[in-house]
C-alpha positions in Angstrom: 0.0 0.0 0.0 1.0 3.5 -0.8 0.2 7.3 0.8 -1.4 8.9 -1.1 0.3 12.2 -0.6 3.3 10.7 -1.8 3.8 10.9 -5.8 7.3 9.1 -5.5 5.7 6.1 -3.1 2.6 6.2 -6.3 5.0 6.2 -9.2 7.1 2.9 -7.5 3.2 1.0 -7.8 2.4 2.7 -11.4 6.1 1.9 -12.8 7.6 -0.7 -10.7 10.5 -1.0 -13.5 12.2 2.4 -14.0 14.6 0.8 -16.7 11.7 0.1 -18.8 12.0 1.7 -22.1 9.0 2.6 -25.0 8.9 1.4 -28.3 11.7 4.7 -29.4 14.2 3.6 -26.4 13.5 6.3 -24.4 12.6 5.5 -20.2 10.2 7.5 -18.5 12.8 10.1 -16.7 14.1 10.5 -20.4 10.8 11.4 -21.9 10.2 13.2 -18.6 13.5 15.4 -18.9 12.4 16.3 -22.4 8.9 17.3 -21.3 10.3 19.5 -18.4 12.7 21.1 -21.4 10.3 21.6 -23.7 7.9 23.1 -21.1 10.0 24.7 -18.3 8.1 22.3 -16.1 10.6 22.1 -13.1 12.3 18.6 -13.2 12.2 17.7 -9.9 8.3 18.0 -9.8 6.7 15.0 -8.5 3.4 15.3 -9.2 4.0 16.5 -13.0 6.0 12.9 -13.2 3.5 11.0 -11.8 0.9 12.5 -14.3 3.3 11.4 -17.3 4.3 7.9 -16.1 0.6 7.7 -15.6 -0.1 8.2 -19.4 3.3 6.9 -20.4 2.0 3.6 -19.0 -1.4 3.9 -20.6 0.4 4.2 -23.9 3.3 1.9 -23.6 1.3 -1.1 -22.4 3.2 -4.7 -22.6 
């Protein structure tokens, strides 16, 4: 079980597998970096990564 007030203790149940790379070889903190370059969404936002890995995971199903 998780907090929920904790994004980092909810991103370990939505990606249990950090290493785990899409179908273009890119891992979630790599697409994340890029968002938070493209957007000036500040990197160490939890929350923000949590909403990606959310859809990342959606998208990039097994």
């Amino acid at each position: 079980m998780f907090e929920y007030r904790n994004p980092e203790a909810i991103l370990e149940v939505v990606l249990p597998d950090p290493d785990k790379k899409n179908p273009h070889g890119h891992t979630l903190a790599d697409d994340f970096e890029h968002f938070c370059d493209l957007t000036g969404c500040p990197k160490d936002d939890a929350w923000a990564k949590l909403a990606l890995a959310w859809a990342w995971t959606s998208q990039y199903r097994d």
